[in-house]
C-alpha positions in Angstrom: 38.6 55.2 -122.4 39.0 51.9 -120.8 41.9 53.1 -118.3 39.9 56.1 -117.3 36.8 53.8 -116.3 39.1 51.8 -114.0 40.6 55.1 -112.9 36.8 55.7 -112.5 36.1 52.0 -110.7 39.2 52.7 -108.0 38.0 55.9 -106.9 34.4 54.3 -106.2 36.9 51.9 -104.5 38.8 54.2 -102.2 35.4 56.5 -101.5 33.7 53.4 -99.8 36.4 53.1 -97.2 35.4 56.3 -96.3 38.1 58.3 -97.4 37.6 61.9 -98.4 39.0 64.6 -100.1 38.8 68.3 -99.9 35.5 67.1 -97.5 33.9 65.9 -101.0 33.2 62.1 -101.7 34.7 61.4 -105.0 33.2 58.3 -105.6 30.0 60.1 -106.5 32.4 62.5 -109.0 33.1 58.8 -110.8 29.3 58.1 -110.9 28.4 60.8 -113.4 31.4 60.2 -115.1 30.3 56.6 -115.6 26.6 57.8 -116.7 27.7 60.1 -119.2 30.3 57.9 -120.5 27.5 55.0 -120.8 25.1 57.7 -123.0 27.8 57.8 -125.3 29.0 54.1 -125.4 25.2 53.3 -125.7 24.6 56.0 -128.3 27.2 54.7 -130.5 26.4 50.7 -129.9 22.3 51.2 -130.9 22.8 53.6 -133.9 25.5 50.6 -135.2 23.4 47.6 -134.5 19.7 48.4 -133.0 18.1 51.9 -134.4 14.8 50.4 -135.0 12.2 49.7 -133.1 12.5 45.5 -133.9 15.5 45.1 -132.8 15.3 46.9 -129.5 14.8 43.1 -128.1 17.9 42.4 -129.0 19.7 45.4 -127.6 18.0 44.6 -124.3 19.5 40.9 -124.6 22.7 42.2 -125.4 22.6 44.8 -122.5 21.5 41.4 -120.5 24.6 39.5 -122.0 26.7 42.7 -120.4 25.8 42.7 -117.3 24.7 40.0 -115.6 27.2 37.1 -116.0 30.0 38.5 -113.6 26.9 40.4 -111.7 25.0 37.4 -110.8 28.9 35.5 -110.0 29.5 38.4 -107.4 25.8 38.3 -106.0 26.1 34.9 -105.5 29.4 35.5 -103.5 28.3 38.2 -101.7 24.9 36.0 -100.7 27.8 33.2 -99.4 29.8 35.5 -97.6 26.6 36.7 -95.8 25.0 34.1 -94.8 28.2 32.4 -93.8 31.5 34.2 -92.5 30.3 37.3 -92.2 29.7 39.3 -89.3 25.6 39.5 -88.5 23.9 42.1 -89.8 20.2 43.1 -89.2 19.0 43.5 -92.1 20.4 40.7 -94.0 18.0 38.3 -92.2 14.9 40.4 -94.4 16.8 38.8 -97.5 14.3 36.1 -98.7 14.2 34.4 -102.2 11.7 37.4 -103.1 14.4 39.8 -103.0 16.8 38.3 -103.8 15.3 37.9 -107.5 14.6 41.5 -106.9 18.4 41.4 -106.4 19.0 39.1 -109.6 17.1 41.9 -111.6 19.2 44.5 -110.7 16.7 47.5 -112.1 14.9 47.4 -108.5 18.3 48.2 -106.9 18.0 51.6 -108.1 14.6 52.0 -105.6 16.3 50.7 -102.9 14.5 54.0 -100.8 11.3 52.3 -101.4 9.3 50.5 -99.2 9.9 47.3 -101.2 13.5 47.1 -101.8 14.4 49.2 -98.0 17.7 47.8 -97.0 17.9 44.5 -99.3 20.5 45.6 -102.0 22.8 42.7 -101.5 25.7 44.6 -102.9 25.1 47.8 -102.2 26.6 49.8 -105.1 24.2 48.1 -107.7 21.7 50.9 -107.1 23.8 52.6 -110.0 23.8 49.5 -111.9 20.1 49.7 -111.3 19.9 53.5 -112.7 22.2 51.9 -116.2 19.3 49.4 -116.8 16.3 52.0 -116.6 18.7 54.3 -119.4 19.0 51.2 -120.9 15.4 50.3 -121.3 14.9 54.2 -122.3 17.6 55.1 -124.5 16.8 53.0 -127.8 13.3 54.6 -128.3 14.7 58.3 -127.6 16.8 58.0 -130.3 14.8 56.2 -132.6 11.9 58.5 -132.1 13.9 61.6 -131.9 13.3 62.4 -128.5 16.4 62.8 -127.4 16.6 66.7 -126.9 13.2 67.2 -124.9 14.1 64.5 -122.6 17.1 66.2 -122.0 15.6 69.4 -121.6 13.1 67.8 -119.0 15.7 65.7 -116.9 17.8 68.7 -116.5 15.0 70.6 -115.3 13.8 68.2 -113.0 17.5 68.1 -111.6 17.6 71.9 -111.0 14.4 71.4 -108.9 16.6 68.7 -107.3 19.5 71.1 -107.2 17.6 73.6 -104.8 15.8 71.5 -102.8 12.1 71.4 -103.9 12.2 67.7 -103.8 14.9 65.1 -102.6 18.4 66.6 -103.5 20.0 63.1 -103.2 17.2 61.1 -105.3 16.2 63.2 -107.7 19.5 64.2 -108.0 22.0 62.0 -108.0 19.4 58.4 -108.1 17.3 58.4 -110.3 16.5 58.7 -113.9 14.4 61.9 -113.8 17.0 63.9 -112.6 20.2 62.0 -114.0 19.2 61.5 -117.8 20.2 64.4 -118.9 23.7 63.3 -117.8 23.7 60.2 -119.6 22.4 62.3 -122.7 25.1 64.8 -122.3 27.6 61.5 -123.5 25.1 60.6 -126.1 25.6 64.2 -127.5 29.4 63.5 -127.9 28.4 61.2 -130.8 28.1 62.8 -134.4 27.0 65.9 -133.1 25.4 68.3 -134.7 26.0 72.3 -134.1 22.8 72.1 -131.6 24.0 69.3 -130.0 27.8 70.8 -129.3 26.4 73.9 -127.8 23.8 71.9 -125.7 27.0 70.1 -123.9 29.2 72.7 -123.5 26.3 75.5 -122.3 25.2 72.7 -119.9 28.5 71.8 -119.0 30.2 75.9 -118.3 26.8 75.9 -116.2 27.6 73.3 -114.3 31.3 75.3 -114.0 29.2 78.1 -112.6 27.2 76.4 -110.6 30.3 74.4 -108.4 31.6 77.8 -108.1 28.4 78.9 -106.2 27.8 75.9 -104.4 31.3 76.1 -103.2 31.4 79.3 -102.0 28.1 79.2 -100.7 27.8 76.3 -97.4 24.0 76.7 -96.7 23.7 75.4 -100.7 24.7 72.1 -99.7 22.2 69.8 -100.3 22.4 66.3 -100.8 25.9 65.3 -103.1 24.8 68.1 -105.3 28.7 69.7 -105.1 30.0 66.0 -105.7 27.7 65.8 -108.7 28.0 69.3 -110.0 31.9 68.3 -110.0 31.4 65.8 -111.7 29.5 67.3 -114.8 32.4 69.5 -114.5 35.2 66.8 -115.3 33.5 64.5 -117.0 32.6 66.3 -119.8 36.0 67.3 -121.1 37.6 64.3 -120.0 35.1 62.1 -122.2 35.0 64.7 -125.2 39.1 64.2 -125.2 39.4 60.9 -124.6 36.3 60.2 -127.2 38.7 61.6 -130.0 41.9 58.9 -128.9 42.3 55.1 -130.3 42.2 53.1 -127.9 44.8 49.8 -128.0 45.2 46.2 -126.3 45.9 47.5 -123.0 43.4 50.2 -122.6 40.8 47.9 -123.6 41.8 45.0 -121.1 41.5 47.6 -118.5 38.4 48.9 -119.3 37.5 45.6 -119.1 38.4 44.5 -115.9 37.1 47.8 -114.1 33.7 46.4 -114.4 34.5 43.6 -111.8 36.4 45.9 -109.7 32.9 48.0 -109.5 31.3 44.7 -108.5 33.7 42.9 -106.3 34.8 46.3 -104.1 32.6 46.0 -101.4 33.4 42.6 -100.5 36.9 43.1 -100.6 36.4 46.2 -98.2 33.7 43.8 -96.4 36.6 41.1 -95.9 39.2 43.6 -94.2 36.7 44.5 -91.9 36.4 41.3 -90.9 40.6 41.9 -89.9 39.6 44.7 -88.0 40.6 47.0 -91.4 38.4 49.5 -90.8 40.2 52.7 -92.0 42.9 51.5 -94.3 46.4 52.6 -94.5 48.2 53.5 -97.7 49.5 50.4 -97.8 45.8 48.3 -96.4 44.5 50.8 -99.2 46.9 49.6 -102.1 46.3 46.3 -100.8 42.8 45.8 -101.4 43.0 47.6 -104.9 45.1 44.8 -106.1 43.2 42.0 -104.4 39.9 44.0 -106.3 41.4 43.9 -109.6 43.1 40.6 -109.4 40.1 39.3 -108.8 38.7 41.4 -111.6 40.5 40.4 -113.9 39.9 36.5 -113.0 36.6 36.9 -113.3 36.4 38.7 -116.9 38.6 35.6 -118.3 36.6 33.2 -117.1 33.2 34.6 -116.9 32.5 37.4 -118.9 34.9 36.8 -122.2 32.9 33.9 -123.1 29.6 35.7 -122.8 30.9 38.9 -125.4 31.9 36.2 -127.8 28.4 35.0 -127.8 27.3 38.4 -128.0 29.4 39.2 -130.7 27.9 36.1 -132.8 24.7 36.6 -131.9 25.1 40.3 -133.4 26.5 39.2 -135.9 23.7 36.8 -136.8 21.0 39.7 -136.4 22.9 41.5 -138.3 23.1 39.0 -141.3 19.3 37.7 -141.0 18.5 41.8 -141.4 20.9 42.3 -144.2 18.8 39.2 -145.7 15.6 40.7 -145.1 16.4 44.1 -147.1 17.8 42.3 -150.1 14.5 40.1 -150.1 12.5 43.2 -149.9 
């Protein structure tokens, strides 16, 4: 899976400079692939190490331990490059130490539509990273309370409302849990499912078939990215349930590794060229900045983020050992 997620990571890339195809923004298309490939990843990780409620602490360190290392590196670049070289903007000057902890937390990135966090996402795709952390902070107590199947039921609910319009077709939608957990769910499904569990996917996922079809063929449906997202329930699904059932090797992982700073380093990189008058990239300006983004990338997960999963490796290992204790005591 690790070369589709940079696949995944690269389209983000190229749907930032503005590109389109087929007048649909495929960036979004890699969103939901990247939700519903987390529900499984995360699925998998908790019923290994964390399915019980005491050790949900240290699934949220270890979720901590992911994320923020390379995060907080690129924030802290991206802070420099404002406040620096960069053309003036507006609304960087509302950037105080307030939000910029706000920033450090990366949850209240997902809100950036409120009041509160209104133009202060320092790097602006992190409202998805936001979105990972609240599935984060939900997912270990749906599946060891057995919830899983009712919140899916209601998430997908709420996003048909979103679907037609009844409330914001792009929050509720696309942003935010509510409407998006279902998504993340229909990964978790892929994992030792049960009969229930392989009809649920693929009924939600030939609806979602259906439902592109409409959409497409229908203009005044067009709400929001809800053809974008619909699309991307649509390839998703098999692509993850395929890939789900192939070893991975060396390589795969290396680049499943590195799309993670490409996801976090992209906009500066497009940021930069802009700065060179880049503003709608050739094939070649496009290339380009791809291989500046994972160069840097893969810098970065060397020197950053490879020590931090070693010490997330031992430190699971330790919980793991101190629990094994516990039982034999018992």
């Amino acid at each position: 899976m690790g070369t589709f997620r940079l696949l995944l990571a690269i389209s983000v890339l190229i749907s930032h400079t503005q590109r389109t195809y087929f007048g649909m923004n495929f960036g979004v298309v890699a969103v939901i692939s990247f939700l519903m490939l987390s529900g499984f990843v995360m699925t998998i990780l908790i019923e290994k190490h964390y399915k019980a409620i005491n050790l949900v602490p240290a699934f949220y360190l270890d979720r901590a331990m992911r994320l923020q290392p390379q995060y907080l590196f690129y924030l802290l670049l991206f802070t420099l490059y404002f406040f620096t070289i960069a053309t003036p903007q507006p609304w960087i000057k509302a950037i105080d130490p307030e939000s910029f902890l706000l920033n450090v937390a990366i949850a209240p990135a997902n809100f950036y539509m409120l009041p509160f966090m209104s133009d202060q996402v320092i790097n602006p795709p992190a409202w998805s990273l936001g979105l990972e952390v609240c599935f984060y902070l939900t997912i270990p107590f749906l599946l060891i309370y057995r919830f899983r199947k009712i919140a899916f039921g209601l998430s997908l609910g709420f996003f048909l409302v979103a679907y037609v319009g009844y409330v914001n077709t792009d929050w509720f939608g696309y942003r935010l849990l509510p409407g998006t957990l279902f998504m993340f769910l229909m990964g978790s499904l892929l994992y030792k499912p049960s009969r229930l569990d392989t009809r649920l996917f693929w009924g939600v996922w030939v609806a979602a078939v259906v439902g592109f079809g409409y959409t497409i063929t229908n203009p005044q449906t067009w709400l929001g990215w809800n053809r974008e997202v619909l699309l991307g329930l649509c390839v998703a699904a098999p692509c993850i349930r395929l890939l789900s059932a192939i070893p991975s090797n060396k390589l795969d992982h290396l680049l499943g590794d590195i799309s993670y700073g490409v996801f976090l380093n992209h906009f500066l990189v497009i940021w930069i060229a802009r700065e060179f008058d880049v503003i709608t990239p050739t094939t070649f300006e496009l290339g380009l900045m791809i291989a500046i983004s994972i160069a840097c990338a893969w810098v970065t997960f060397h020197a950053i983020e490879l020590p931090a999963i070693k010490l997330r490796k031992t430190l699971r290992k330790k919980k793991a050992a101190v629990n094994l204790e516990a039982e034999q005591s018992t």
